[in-house]
C-alpha positions in Angstrom: 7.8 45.1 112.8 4.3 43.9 112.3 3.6 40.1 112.7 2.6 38.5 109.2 0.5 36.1 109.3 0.4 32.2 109.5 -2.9 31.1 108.1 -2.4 28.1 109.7 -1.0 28.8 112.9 -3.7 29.7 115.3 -3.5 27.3 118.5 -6.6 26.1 119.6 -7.0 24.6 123.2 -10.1 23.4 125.6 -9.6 25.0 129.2 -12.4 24.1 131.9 -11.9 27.3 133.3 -15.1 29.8 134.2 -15.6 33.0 132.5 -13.7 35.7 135.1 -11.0 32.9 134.8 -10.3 33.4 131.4 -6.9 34.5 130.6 -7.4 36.0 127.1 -7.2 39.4 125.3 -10.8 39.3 124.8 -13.9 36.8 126.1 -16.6 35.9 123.9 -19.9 34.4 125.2 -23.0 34.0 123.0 -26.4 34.7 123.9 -29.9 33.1 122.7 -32.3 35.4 122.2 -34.9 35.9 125.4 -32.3 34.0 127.6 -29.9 35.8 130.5 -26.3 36.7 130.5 -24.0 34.3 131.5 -23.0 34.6 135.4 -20.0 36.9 135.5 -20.9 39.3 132.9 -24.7 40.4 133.9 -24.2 43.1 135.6 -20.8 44.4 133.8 -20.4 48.0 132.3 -22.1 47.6 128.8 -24.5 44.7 129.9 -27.8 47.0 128.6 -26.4 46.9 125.3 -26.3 43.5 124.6 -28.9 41.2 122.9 -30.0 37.4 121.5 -30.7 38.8 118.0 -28.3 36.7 115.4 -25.8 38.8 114.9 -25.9 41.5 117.4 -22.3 42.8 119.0 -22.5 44.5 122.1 -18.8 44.8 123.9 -18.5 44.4 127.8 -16.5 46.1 130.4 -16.5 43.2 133.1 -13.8 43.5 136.3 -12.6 40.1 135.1 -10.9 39.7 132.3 -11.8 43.4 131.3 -12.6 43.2 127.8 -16.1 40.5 126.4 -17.8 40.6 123.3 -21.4 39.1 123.5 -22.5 37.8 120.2 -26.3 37.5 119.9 -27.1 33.7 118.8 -30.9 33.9 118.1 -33.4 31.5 119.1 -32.0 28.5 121.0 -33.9 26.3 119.2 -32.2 27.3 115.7 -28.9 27.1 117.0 -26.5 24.6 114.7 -22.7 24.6 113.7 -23.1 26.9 110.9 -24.6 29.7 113.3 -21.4 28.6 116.0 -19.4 29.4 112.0 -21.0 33.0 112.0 -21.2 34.4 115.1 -17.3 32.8 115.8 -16.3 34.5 112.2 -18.0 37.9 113.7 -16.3 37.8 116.8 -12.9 37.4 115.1 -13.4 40.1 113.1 -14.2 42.4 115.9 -10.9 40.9 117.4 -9.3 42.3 114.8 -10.5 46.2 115.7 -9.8 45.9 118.9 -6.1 44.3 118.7 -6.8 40.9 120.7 -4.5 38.5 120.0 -5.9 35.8 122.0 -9.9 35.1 122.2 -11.8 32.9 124.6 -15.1 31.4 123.9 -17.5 30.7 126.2 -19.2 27.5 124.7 -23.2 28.3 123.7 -25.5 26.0 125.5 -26.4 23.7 122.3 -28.2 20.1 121.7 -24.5 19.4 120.8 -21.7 20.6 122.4 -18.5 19.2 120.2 -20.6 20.9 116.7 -20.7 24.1 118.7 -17.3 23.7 119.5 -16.2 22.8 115.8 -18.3 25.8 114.6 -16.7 27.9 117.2 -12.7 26.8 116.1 -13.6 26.7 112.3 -15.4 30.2 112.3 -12.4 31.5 114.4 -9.8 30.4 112.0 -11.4 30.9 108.5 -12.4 34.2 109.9 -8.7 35.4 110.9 -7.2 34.8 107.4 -5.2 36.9 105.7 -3.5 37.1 102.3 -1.2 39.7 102.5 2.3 38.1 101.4 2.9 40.7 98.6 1.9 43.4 100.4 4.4 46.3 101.6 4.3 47.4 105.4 3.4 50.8 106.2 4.9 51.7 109.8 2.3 54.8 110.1 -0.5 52.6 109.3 0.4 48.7 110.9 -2.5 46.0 110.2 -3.7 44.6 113.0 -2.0 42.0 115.3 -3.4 38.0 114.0 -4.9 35.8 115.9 -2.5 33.8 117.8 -4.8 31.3 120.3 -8.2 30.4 120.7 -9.3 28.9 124.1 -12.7 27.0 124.8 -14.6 27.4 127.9 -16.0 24.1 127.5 -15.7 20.3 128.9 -12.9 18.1 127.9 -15.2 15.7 126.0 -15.5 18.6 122.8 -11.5 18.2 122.6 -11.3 15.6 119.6 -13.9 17.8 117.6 -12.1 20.8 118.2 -8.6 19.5 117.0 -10.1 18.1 114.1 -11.9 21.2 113.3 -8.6 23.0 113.5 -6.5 20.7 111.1 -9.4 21.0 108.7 -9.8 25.1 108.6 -5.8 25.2 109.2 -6.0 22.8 106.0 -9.0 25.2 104.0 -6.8 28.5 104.7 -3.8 27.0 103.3 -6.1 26.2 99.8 -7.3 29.6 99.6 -3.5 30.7 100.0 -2.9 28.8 96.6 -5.8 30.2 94.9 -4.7 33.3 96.1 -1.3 33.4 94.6 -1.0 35.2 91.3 -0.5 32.5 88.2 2.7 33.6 87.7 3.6 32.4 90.8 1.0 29.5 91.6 1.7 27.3 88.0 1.6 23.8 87.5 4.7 22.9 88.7 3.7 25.5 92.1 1.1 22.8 92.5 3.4 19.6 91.9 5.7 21.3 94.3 3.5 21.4 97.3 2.0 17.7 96.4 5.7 17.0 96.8 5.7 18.6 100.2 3.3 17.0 101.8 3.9 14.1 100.9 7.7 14.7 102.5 5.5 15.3 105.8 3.9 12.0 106.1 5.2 8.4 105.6 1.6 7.6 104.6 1.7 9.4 101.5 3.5 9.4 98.1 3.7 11.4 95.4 4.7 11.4 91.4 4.2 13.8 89.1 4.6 13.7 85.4 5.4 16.2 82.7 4.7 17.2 78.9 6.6 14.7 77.5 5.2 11.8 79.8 1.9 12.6 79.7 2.0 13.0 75.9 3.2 9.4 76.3 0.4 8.1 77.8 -2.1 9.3 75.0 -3.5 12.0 78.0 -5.2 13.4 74.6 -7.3 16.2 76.5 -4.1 17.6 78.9 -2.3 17.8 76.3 -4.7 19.6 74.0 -5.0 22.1 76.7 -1.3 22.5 77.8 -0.1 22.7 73.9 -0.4 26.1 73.8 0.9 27.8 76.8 5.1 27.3 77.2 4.1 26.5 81.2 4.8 22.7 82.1 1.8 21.0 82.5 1.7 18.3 85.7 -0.1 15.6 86.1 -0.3 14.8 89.9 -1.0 11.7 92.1 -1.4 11.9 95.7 -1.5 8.5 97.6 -2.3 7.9 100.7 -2.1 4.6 102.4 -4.2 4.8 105.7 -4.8 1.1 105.8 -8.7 1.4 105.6 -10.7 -2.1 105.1 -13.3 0.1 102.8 -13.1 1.1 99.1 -10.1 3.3 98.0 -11.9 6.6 97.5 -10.5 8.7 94.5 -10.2 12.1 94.5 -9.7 14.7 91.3 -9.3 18.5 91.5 -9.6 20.6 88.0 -6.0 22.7 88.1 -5.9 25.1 85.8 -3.6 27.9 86.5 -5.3 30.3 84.3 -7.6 29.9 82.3 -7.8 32.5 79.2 -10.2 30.7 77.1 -8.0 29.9 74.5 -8.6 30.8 71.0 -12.1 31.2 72.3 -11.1 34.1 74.3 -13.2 35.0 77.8 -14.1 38.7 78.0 -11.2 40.8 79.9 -14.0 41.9 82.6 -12.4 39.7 85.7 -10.6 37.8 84.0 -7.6 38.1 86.7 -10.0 36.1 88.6 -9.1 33.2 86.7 -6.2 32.5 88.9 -8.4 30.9 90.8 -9.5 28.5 87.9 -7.4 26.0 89.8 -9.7 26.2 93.0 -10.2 22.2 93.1 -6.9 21.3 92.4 -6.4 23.5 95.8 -8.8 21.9 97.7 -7.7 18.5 96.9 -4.5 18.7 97.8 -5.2 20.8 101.3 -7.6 17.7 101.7 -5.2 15.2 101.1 -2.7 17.2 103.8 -5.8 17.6 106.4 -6.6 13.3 105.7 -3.2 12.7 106.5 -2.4 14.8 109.5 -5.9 13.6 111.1 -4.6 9.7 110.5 -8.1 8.4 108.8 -8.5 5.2 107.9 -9.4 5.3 104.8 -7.0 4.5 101.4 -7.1 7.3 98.8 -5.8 8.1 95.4 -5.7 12.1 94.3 -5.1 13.1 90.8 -4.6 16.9 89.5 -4.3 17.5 86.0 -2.8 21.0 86.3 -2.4 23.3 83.1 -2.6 27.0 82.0 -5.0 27.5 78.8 -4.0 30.4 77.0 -4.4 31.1 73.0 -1.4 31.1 71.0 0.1 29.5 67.3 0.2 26.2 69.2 -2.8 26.2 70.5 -6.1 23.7 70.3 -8.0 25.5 67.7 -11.9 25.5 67.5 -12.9 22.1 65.6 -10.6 19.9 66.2 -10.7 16.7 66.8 -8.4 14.9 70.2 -8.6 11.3 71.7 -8.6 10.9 75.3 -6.8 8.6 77.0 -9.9 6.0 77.1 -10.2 6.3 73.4 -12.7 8.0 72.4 -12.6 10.8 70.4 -14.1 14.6 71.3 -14.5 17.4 68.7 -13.2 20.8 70.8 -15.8 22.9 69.5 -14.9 25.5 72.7 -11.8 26.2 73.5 -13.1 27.2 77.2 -14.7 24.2 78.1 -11.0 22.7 78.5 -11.4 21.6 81.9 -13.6 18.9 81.3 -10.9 17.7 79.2 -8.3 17.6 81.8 -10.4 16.2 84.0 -11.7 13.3 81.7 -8.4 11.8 81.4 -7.4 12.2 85.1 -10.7 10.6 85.9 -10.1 7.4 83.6 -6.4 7.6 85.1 -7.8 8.0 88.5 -10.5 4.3 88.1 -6.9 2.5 86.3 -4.9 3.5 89.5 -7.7 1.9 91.6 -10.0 4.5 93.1 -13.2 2.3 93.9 -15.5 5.8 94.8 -14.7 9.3 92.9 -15.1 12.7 93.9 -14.1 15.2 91.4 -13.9 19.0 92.0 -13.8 21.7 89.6 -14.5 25.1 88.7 -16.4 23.9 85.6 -19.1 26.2 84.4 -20.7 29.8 85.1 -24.4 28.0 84.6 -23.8 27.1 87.9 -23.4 30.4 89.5 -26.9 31.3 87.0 -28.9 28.1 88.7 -27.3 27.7 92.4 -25.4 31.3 93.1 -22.9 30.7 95.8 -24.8 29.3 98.4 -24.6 25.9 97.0 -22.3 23.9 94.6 -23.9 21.7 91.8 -23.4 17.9 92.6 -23.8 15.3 89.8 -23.3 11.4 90.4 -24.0 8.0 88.6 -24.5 6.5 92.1 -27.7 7.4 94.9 -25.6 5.7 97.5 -22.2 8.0 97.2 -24.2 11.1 96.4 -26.1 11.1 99.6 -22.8 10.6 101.4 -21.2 13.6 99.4 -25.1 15.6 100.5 -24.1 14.6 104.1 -20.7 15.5 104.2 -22.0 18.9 102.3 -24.2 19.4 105.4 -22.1 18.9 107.7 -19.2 21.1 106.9 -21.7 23.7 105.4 -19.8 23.8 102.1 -23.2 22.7 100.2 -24.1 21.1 97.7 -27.5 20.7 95.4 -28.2 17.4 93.5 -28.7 18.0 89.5 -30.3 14.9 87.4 -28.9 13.0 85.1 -31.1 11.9 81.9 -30.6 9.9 79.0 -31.8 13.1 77.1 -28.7 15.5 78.7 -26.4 12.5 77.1 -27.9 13.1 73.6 -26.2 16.9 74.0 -22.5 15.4 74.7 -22.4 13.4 70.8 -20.6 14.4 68.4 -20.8 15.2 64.7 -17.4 13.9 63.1 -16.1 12.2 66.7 -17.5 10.4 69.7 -18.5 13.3 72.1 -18.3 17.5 71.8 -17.2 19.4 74.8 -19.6 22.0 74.0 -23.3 21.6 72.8 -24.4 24.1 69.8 -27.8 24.4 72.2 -27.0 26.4 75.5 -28.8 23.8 77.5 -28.5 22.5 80.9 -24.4 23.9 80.6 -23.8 22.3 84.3 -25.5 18.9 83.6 -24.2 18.4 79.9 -20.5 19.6 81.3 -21.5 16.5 84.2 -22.7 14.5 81.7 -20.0 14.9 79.6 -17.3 13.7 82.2 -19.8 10.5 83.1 -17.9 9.0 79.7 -14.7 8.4 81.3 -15.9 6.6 84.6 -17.4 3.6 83.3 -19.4 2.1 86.2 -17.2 3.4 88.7 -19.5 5.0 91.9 -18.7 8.8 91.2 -19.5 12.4 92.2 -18.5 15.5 90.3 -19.0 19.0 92.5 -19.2 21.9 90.3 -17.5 24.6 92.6 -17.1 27.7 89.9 -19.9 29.6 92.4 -18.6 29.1 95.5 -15.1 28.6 95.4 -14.5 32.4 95.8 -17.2 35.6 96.1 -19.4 33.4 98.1 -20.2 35.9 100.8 -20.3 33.9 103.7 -19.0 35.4 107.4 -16.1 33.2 107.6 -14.8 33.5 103.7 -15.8 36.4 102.9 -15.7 37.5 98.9 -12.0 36.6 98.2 -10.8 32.9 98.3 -13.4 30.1 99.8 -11.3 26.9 100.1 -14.9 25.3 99.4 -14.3 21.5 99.1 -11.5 21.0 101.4 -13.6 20.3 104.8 -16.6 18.4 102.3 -14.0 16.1 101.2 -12.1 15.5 104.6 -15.8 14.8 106.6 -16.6 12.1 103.3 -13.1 10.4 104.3 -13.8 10.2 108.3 -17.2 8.7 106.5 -15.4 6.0 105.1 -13.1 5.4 107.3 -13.6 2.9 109.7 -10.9 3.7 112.4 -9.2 6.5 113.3 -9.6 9.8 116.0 -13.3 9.9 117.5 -15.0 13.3 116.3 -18.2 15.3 116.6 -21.0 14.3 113.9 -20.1 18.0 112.9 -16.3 18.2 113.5 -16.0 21.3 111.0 
């Protein structure tokens, strides 16, 4: 019977062994373009075919350990985590075609060895994932073996940043498992369920999660405008984590909506199953929250996920009406699709009264962000220079970037209303990602915050290591902003993703 796989399962390890040491299914050294083989590999079957061009695969026949892949690294000089990410992602994959089961790396010679290393484990992981849980088994046609083990040829010092970097891509696979489930399957109360679970894993966190009937209770006017008209149970859920940090309780808020139809103001069929994935921050908050906790960080944190499907029906928000959020003021829904920055307005205001000092909100908010930024980089929006250039670093760092969009006076004059405070859709098809960011300033008063518009690169992003399904974009941004802020906790690389 074929292995299935464990997203999150691949053991990573840092062995000071030398290449014909290496006791692995397949070795893996890298090579910088005009430089030499590595000793032990020069003069092994194969050794002509091999090259420093980024990119370029030549497999090796050496006497020991039989079977090495040499991935071309390019110039020395341009060598940084993200090119560790790709040329780790491309080994991985050729893993896959030749049934390896266990890699070793040869750590690149790099101006810093623990980002090489991180590069090398998060490439390796992201790379090996799999969604296949529905999927039958044909024995005349097996998949082939996972990854099990990943070893570094490297010195003990890159340990800490490889561990690190293997909670946080353990933590990124295990989002992109939730945005890959099917919405039947992954609803609101899917969501509350695995808040609940890891908060069961660690004493540091707790959970609670409230229904229709409480949040209808609290006047959560936009979550429940949403939620009226599907018969799923909304959530609204709070992660907290008490790491006993001296610095500001950082809030975090992920946009989880199950499916998102459009409502009355129906999308277009064409990929609209894609909308599954509509809850892609919720996802990445969550695995965040897990990754935070498992790594220890010092830091305090509160996570709020207002989870809901949006789908048309008799009880559903209608075009023109009117809806008070739970800080009061009043929003005329003039689109029915522009729900999430409903949800997310009153978990943000819930997210300042619950105490969060700095506030990162995630979301799969608007497809003029996939016109302006494509999906090499996420919109960022803030109120605040000093936590945007930490969300800019963090965004560098992990590679999951992100772009800074202004705010003006004049992109506020879009949000007002005719008959009520604000409109959640402008009649002039301006600016969509800055009014949408604009729009959610409201309901942060002068609370530090960021808002990371995700809808082009939380899935079809195209990179090495994700591929065009599933990203888990966010998860490793947010984790490097908490070791940021936190101000004790496991040492790490200045890249440890």
């Amino acid at each position: 019977m074929p292995k299935r796989v464990d997203s999150a399962a691949v053991r990573v390890e840092v062995s000071q062994h030398q290449i014909p040491e290496a006791g692995a299914d397949l070795l893996v050294a890298g090579l910088h373009r005009g430089e030499e083989l590595p000793a032990g590999l020069a003069g092994a079957a194969g050794a002509d075919d091999a090259g420093g061009a980024f990119k370029k695969l030549a497999l090796l026949h050496p006497e020991r350990p039989g079977r090495a892949l040499v991935v071309g690294l390019g110039k020395r000089d341009e060598m940084d985590a993200e090119r560790a990410r790709v040329a780790a992602a491309l080994a991985a994959k050729e893993a896959g075609r030749l049934e390896a089961e266990s890699l070793a790396w040869a750590l690149p010679v790099s101006d810093d060895d623990a980002a090489t290393a991180a590069g090398l484990v998060t490439g390796t992981i992201l790379a090996a994932y799999r969604f296949d849980r529905f999927r039958g088994r044909d024995p005349d046609d097996p998949p082939p073996p996972p990854i099990e083990s990943l070893t570094l040829l490297a010195p003990d010092g890159v340990a800490a940043a490889a561990e690190t970097a293997r909670v946080c891509a353990a933590a990124q696979n295990r989002a992109r498992d939730l945005q890959n489930l099917p919405s039947n399957v992954a609803t609101p109360s899917h969501l509350a369920g695995r808040a609940e679970e890891i908060a069961a894993a660690d004493d540091a966190v707790s959970v609670e999660v409230l229904g229709r009937e409480e949040i209808a209770a609290r006047k959560m006017g936009g979550l429940v405008a949403v939620s009226q008209g599907t018969e799923e149970e909304p959530k609204l859920i709070v992660l907290r984590y008490a790491g006993g940090g001296s610095g500001p309780t950082l809030g975090l808020v992920g946009k989880g909506v199950t499916f998102d139809t459009g409502g009355i103001s129906l999308k277009s069929s064409a990929s609209m199953h894609e909308m599954k994935m509509d809850m892609s921050g919720a996802a990445a908050v969550l695995e965040a929250v897990a990754a935070i906790a498992e790594l220890g960080l010092a830091v305090d944190l509160v996570a709020v996920v207002p989870a809901t499907e949006n789908m048309p029906s008799g009880t559903a928000i209608k075009p023109g009406d009117v809806i008070t959020q739970y800080n009061g003021k009043t929003v005329e829904v003039n689109n029915t699709d522009a729900e999430g920055r409903l949800i997310l307005a009153d978990a943000l205001t819930y997210a300042v009264e619950l105490g969060a000092e700095r506030i990162v909100d995630l979301a799969t908010l608007t497809g003029a962000v996939l016109i302006a930024l494509g999906s090499t980089y996420a919109a960022l929006i803030s109120n605040d220079d000093e936590l945007a250039a930490e969300v800019e670093k963090a965004a560098e760092t992990t590679g999951e970037l992100a772009w800074r969009l202004p705010l003006h006076p004049e992109y506020k004059e879009l949000t007002k209303g005719t008959v009520a405070d604000l409109t959640n859709a402008a009649a002039k098809r301006k600016a969509g990602t800055i009014y949408a960011g604009s729009f959610l300033e409201e309901f942060v008063g002068e609370t530090p915050w960021a808002h990371v518009d995700i809808a082009g690169t939380a899935w079809d992003a195209g990179r090495e290591y994700t591929g065009k399904d599933a990203s888990g974009y966010g998860v490793r941004l947010l984790v490097e902003l908490a070791r940021g802020l936190a101000d004790r906790g496991p040492s790490a690389a200045s890249d440890s993703h």
